[in-house]
TORLUM-611230 format. One record per residue (C-alpha): residue number from 0; residue in one letter; x, y, z. Coordinates in steps of 0.25 Angstrom, whole numbers. Example, Ala and Ser with C-alpha at 12.3 -4.5 7.8 and 13.67 -1.06 7.14 Angstrom:
REM TORLUM-611230
+-----+---+-------+-------+-------+
:   k : r :    c1 :    c2 :    c3 :
+-----+---+-------+-------+-------+
:   0 : a :    49 :   -18 :    31 :
:   1 : s :    55 :    -4 :    29 :
+-----+---+-------+-------+-------+
This chain:
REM TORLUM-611230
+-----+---+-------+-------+-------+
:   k : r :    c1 :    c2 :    c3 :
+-----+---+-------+-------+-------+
:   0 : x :    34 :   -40 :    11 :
:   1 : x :    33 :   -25 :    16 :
:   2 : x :    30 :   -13 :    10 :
:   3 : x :    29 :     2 :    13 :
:   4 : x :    17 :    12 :    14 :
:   5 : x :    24 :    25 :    11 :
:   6 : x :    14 :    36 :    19 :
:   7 : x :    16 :    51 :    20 :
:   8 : x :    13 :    55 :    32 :
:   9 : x :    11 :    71 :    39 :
:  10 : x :    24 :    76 :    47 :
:  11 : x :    24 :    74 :    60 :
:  12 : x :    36 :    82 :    69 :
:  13 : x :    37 :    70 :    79 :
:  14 : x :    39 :    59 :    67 :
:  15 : x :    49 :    68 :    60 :
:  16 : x :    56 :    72 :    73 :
:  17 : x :    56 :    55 :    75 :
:  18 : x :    62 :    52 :    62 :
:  19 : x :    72 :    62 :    65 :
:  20 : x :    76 :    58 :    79 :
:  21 : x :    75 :    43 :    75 :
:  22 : x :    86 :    45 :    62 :
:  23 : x :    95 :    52 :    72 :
:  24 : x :    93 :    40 :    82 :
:  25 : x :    97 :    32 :    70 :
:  26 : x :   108 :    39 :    67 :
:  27 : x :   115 :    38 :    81 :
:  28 : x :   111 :    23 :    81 :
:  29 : x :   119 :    20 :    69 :
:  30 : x :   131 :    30 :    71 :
:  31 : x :   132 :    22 :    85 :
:  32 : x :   130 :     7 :    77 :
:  33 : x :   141 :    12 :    67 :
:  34 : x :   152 :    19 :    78 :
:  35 : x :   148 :     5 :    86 :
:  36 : x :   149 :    -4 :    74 :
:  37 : x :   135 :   -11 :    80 :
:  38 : x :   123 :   -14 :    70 :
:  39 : x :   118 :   -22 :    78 :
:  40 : x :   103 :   -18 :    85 :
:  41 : x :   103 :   -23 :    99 :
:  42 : x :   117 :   -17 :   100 :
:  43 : x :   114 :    -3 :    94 :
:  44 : x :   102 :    -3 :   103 :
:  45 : x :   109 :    -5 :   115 :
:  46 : x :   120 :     6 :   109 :
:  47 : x :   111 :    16 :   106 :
:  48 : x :    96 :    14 :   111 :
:  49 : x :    96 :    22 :   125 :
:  50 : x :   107 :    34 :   119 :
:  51 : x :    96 :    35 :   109 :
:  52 : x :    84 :    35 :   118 :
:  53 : x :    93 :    46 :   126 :
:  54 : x :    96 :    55 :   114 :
:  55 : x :    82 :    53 :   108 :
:  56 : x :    71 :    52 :   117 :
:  57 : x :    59 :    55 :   110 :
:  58 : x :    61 :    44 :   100 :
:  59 : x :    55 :    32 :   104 :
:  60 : x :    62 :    21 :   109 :
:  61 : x :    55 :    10 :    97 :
:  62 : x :    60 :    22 :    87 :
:  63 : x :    73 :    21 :    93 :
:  64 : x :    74 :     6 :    90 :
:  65 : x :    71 :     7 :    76 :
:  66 : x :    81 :    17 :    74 :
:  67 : x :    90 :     7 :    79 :
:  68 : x :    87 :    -4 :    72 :
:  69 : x :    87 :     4 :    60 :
:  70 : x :   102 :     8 :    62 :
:  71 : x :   106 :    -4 :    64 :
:  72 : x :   101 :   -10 :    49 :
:  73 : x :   108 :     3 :    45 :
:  74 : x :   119 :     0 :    50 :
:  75 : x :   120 :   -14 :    48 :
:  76 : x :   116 :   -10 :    33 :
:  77 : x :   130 :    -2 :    31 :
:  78 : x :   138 :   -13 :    40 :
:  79 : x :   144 :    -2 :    48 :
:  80 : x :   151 :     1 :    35 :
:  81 : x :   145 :    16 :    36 :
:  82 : x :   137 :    25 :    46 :
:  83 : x :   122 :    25 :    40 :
:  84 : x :   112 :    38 :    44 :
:  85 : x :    98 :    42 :    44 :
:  86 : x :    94 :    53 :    38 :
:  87 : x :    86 :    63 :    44 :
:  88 : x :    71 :    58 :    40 :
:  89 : x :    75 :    46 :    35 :
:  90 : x :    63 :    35 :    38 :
:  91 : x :    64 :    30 :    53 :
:  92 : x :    57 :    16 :    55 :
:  93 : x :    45 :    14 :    64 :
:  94 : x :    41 :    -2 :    68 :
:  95 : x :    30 :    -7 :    77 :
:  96 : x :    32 :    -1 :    90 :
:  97 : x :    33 :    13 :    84 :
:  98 : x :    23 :    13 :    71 :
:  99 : x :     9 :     9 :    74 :
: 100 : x :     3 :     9 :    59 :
: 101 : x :   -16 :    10 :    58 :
: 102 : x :   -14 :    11 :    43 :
: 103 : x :   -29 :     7 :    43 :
: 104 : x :   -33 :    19 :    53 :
: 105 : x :   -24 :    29 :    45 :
: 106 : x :   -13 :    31 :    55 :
: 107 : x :     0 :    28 :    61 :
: 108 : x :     9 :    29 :    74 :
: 109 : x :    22 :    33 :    74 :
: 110 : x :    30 :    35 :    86 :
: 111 : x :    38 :    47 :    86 :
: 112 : x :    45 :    56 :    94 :
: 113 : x :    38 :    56 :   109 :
: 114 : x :    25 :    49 :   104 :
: 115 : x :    17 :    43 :    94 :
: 116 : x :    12 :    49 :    82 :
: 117 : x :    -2 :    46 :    76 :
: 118 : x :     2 :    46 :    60 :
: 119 : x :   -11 :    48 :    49 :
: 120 : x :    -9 :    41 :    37 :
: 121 : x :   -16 :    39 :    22 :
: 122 : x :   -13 :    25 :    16 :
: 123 : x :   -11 :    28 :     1 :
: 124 : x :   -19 :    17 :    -8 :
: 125 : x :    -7 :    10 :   -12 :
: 126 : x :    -3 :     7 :     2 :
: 127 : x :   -17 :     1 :     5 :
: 128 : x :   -15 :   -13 :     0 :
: 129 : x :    -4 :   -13 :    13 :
: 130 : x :   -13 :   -10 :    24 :
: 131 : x :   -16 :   -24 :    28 :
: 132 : x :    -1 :   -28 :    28 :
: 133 : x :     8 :   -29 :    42 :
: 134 : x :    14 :   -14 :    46 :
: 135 : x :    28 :   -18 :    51 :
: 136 : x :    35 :    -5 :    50 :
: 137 : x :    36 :    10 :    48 :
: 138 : x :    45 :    21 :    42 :
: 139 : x :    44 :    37 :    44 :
: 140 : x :    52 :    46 :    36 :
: 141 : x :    52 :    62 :    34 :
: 142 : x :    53 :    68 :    19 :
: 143 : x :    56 :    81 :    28 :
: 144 : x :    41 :    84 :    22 :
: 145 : x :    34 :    72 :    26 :
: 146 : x :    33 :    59 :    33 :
: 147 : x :    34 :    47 :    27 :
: 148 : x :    30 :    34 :    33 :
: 149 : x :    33 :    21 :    27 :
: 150 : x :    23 :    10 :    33 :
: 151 : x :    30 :    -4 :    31 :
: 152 : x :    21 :   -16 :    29 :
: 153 : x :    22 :   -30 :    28 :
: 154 : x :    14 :   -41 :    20 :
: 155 : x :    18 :   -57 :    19 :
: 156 : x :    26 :   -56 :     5 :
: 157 : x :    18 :   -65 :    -5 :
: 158 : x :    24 :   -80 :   -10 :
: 159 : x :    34 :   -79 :   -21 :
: 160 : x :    26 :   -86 :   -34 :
: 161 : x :    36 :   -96 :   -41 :
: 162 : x :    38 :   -87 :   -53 :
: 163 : x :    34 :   -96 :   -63 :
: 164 : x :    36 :   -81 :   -74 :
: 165 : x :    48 :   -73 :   -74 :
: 166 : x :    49 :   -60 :   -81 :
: 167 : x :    62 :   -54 :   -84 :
: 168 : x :    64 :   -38 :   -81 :
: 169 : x :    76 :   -30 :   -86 :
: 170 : x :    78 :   -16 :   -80 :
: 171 : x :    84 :    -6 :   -83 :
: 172 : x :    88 :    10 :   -87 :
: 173 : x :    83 :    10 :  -101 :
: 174 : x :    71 :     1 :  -100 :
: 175 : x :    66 :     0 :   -87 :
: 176 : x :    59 :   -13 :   -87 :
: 177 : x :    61 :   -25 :   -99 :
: 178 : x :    51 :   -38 :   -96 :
: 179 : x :    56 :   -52 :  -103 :
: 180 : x :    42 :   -53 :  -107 :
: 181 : x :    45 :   -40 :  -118 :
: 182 : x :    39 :   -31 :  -109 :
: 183 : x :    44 :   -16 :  -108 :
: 184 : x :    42 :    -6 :   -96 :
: 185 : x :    38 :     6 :  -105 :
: 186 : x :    50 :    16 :   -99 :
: 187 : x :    51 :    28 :  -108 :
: 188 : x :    46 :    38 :   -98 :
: 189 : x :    52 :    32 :   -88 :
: 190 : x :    66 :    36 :   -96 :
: 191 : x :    59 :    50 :   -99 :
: 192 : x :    58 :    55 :   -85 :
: 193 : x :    69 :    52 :   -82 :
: 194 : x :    77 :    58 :   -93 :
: 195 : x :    69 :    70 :   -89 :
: 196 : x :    75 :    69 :   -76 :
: 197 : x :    89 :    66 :   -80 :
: 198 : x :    87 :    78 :   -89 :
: 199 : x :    82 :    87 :   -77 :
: 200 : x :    93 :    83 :   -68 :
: 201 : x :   104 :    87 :   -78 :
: 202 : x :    99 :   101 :   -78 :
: 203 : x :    96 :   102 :   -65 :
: 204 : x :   112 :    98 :   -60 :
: 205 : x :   117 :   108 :   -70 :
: 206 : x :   110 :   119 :   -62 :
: 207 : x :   114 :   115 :   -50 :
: 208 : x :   107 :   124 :   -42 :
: 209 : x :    98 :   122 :   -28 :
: 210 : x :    85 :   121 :   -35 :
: 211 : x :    91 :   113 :   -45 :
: 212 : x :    95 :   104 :   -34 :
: 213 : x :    81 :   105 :   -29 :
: 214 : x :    75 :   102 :   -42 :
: 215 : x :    86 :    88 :   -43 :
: 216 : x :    81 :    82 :   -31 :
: 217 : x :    67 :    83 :   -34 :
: 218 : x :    70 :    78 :   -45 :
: 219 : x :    77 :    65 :   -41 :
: 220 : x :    68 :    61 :   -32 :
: 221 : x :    56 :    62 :   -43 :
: 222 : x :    63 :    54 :   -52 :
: 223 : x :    64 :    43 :   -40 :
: 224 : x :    50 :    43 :   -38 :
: 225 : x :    49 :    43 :   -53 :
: 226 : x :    57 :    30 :   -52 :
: 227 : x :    51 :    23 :   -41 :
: 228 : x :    37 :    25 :   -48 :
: 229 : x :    42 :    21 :   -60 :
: 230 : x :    50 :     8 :   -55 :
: 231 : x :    37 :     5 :   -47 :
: 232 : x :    29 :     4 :   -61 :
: 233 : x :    40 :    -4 :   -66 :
: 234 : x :    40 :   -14 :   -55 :
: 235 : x :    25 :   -15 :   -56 :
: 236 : x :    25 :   -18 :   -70 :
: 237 : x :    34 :   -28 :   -69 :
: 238 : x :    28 :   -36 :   -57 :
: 239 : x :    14 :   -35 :   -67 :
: 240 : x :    20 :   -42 :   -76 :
: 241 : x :    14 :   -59 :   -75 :
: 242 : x :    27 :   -65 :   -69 :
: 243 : x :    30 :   -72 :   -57 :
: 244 : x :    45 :   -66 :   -57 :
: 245 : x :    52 :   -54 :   -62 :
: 246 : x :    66 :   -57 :   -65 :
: 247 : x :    76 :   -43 :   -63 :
: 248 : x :    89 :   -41 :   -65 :
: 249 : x :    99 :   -40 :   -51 :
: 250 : x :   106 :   -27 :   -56 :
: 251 : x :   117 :   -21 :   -51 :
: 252 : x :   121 :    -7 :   -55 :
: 253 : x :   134 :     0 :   -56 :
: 254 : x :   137 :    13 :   -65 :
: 255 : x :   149 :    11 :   -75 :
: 256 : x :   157 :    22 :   -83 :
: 257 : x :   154 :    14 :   -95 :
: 258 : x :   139 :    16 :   -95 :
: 259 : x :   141 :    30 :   -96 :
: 260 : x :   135 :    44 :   -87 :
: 261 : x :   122 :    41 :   -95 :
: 262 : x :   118 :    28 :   -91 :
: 263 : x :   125 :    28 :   -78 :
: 264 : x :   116 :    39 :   -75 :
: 265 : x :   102 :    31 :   -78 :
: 266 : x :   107 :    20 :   -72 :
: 267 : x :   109 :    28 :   -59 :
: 268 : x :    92 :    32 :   -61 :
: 269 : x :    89 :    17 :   -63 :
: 270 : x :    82 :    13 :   -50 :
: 271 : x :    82 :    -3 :   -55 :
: 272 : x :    85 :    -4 :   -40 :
: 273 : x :    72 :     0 :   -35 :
: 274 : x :    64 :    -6 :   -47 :
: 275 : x :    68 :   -20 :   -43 :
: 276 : x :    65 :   -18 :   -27 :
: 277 : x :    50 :   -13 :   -31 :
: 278 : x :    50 :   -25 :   -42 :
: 279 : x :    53 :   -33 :   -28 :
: 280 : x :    43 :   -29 :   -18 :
: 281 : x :    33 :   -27 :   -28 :
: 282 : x :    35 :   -42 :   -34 :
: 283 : x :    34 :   -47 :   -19 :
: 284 : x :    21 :   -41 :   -16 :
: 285 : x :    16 :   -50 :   -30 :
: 286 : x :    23 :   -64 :   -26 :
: 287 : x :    32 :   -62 :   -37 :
: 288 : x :    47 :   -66 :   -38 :
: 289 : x :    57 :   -57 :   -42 :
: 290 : x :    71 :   -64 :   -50 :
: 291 : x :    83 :   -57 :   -49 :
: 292 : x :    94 :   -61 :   -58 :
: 293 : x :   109 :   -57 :   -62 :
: 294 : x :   108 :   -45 :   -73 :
: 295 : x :   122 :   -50 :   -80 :
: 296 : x :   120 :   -50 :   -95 :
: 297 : x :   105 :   -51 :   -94 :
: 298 : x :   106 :   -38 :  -105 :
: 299 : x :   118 :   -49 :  -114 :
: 300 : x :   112 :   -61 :  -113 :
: 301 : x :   104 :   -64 :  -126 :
: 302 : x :    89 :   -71 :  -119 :
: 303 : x :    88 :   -80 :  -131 :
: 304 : x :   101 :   -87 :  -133 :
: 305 : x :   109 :   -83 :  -120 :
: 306 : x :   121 :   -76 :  -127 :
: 307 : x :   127 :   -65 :  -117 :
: 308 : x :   133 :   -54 :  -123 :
: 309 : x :   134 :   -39 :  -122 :
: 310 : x :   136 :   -36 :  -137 :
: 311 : x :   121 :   -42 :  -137 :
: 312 : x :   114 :   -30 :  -133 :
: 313 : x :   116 :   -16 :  -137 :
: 314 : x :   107 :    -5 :  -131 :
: 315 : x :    92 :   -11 :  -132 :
: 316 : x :    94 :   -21 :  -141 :
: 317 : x :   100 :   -35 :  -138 :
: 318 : x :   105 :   -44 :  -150 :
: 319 : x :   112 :   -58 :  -148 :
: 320 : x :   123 :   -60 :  -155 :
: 321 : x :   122 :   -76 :  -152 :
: 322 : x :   106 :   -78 :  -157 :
: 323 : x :   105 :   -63 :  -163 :
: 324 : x :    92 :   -63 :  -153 :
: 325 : x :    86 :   -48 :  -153 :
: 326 : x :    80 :   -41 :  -144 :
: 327 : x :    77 :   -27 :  -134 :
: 328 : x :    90 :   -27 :  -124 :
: 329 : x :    81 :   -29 :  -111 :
: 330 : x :    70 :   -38 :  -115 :
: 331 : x :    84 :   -49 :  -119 :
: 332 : x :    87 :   -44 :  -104 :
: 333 : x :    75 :   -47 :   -98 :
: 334 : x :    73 :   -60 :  -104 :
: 335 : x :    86 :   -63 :   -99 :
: 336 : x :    81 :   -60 :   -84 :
: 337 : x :    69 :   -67 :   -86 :
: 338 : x :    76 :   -82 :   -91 :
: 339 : x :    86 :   -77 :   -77 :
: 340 : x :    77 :   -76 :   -69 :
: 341 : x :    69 :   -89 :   -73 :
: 342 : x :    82 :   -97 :   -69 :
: 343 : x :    80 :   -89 :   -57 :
: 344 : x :    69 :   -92 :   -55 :
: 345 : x :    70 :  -105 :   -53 :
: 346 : x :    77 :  -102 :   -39 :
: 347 : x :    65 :   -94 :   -33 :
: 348 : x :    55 :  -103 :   -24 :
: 349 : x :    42 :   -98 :   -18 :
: 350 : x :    48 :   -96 :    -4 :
: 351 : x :    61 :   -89 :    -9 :
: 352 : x :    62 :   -73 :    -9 :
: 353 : x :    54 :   -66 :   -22 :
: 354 : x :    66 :   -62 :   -24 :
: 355 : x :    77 :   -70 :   -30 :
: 356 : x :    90 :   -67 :   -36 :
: 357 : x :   101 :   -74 :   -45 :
: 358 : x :   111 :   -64 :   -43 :
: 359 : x :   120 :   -68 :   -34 :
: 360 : x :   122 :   -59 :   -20 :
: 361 : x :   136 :   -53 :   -24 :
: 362 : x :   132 :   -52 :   -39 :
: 363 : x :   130 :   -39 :   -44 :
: 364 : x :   126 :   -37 :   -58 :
: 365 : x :   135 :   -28 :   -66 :
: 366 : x :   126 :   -30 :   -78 :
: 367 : x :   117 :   -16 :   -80 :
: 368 : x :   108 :   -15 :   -91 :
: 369 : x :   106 :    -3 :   -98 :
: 370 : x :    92 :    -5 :  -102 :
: 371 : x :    81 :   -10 :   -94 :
: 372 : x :    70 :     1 :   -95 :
: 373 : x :    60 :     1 :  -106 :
: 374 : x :    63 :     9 :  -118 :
: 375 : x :    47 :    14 :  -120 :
+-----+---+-------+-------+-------+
């Protein structure tokens, strides 16, 4: 398994001038990949390699290489479909030849633009419990501000225990987290802040002016860092639970006029997609298994007697109309999960990948549900 230090690190003229010329270099790589309909790497190398060393001498030649390699993944990525580009500070990639890491001396070297720079750097306590693992690879990107370098590390990933316990996990807009164990994730100020910021950003857009302008980008990317902090908390309480697995629903999400401007809007500010990916690299690091099953009529399906219909639930509440079985909408849904993934379970073996998945490669789950957060 890998992760990433995330360090800041002081400007440096010679590294922003690198990751400048490199995203160019890029960009001429893939534009000649695409007008030659070539992704692969031995043959753009021979297309490109010497004009580029031509047009750019000051990069070095290993530099060169992984900005070739990285615009043939793009490339291959888009299936020639469409012509990908670099941005101008976007995140250039730095491997062994060109990124010698002395986490525990404090420093790094970076090859740059005619020579090598001798990089400072603080390890934050967090990143400390990765110091003993294998440096494999490198990223440098400019904010326009400040540099940001992204230390890849790798570590054997644990073995997979048989999940012998399997909690169910219903997410969603309204209630962020449900436990088939009748557990809530306490989401009220969640649900606050960001009604706040819907709230803000309405009046802001009515204004229109620049600093109004200003004032919704600042906003939009608090709100992201809200979330990602938020969706971290959530993925840690959930892997605290005493489980062996967590079963989540595969959801697929598409906007529908029915649903109406309201709730298409807070499914739109709905990160469940970067929830689950941090559930995922979080439940590997702790050995635990991570079930994913269809999401069709987990919210219809009564979890006592089987019965699947939608008159069943209305709003928060779901009632049966087979057993007359009452109970909170999500918790139903999360025991639904939960019995799911136990028959999924049953597929999963030590040596198989953490995660595993019942929904097929082409099946897309139309089923959305409109509560999954906790009401507080």
């Amino acid at each position: 398994m890998q992760r990433t230090i995330t360090l800041h690190i002081e400007p440096n003229d010679r590294l922003v001038k690198t990751i400048e010329m490199t995203n160019l270099a890029t960009n001429d790589i893939l534009k000649a990949g695409f007008e030659n309909r070539i992704v692969n790497k031995l043959k753009l190398h021979h297309l490109t390699y010497y004009p580029l060393r031509k047009k750019y001498p000051d990069i070095p030649a290993s530099i060169v290489t992984t900005a070739r390699d990285n615009a043939s993944e793009m490339l291959k990525r888009e299936k020639l479909k469409r012509l990908s580009t670099k941005r101008k500070w976007s995140a250039i990639r730095y491997n062994q030849r060109t990124f010698t890491p002395e986490l525990g001396k404090g420093f790094v070297t970076l090859a740059s633009t005619n020579k090598r720079v001798n990089v400072p750097i603080k390890i934050p306590n967090y990143f400390r419990k990765y110091l003993g693992w294998k440096v494999v690879s490198a990223k440098l990107s400019y904010t326009g501000r400040k540099l940001v370098l992204g230390i890849v590390v790798e570590e054997r990933t644990p073995s997979v225990r048989p999940p012998n316990t399997i909690i169910g996990v219903d997410t969603g807009i309204i209630n962020h987290a449900v436990f088939s164990n009748n557990n809530f994730y306490r989401s009220s100020n969640i649900r606050k802040v960001k009604g706040q910021n819907q709230y803000l950003r309405r009046r802001l857009q009515a204004k229109g002016t620049r600093s109004a302008k200003r004032k919704l980008k600042q906003l939009s990317g608090r709100e992201k860092r809200f979330m990602v902090d938020v969706n971290h908390q959530i993925a840690n309480w959930i892997l605290s639970q005493p489980f062996d697995a967590v079963a989540l629903e595969k959801l697929g999400i598409r906007r529908e006029k029915r649903l109406g401007r309201s709730f298409n809007g807070k499914l739109g500010n709905w990160a469940f997609g970067q929830l689950q990916r941090f559930i995922e690299y979080k439940a590997e690091g702790q050995g635990k298994a991570i079930i994913y099953i269809d999401a069709r009529y987990t919210s219809q399906k009564c979890s006592r007697c089987g019965d699947i219909r939608k008159s069943n639930r209305n709003g928060l509440v779901y009632k049966c109309k087979a057993c007359a079985f009452e109970l909170h909408a999500d918790l139903d849904a999360a025991r639904n999960i939960a019995s799911l993934g136990k028959a999924e379970a049953g597929r999963l073996s030590v040596n198989q990948p953490i995660v595993a998945s019942s929904v097929s490669e082409h099946s897309v789950s139309p089923q959305l549900q409109a509560s999954s957060f906790r009401a507080g």
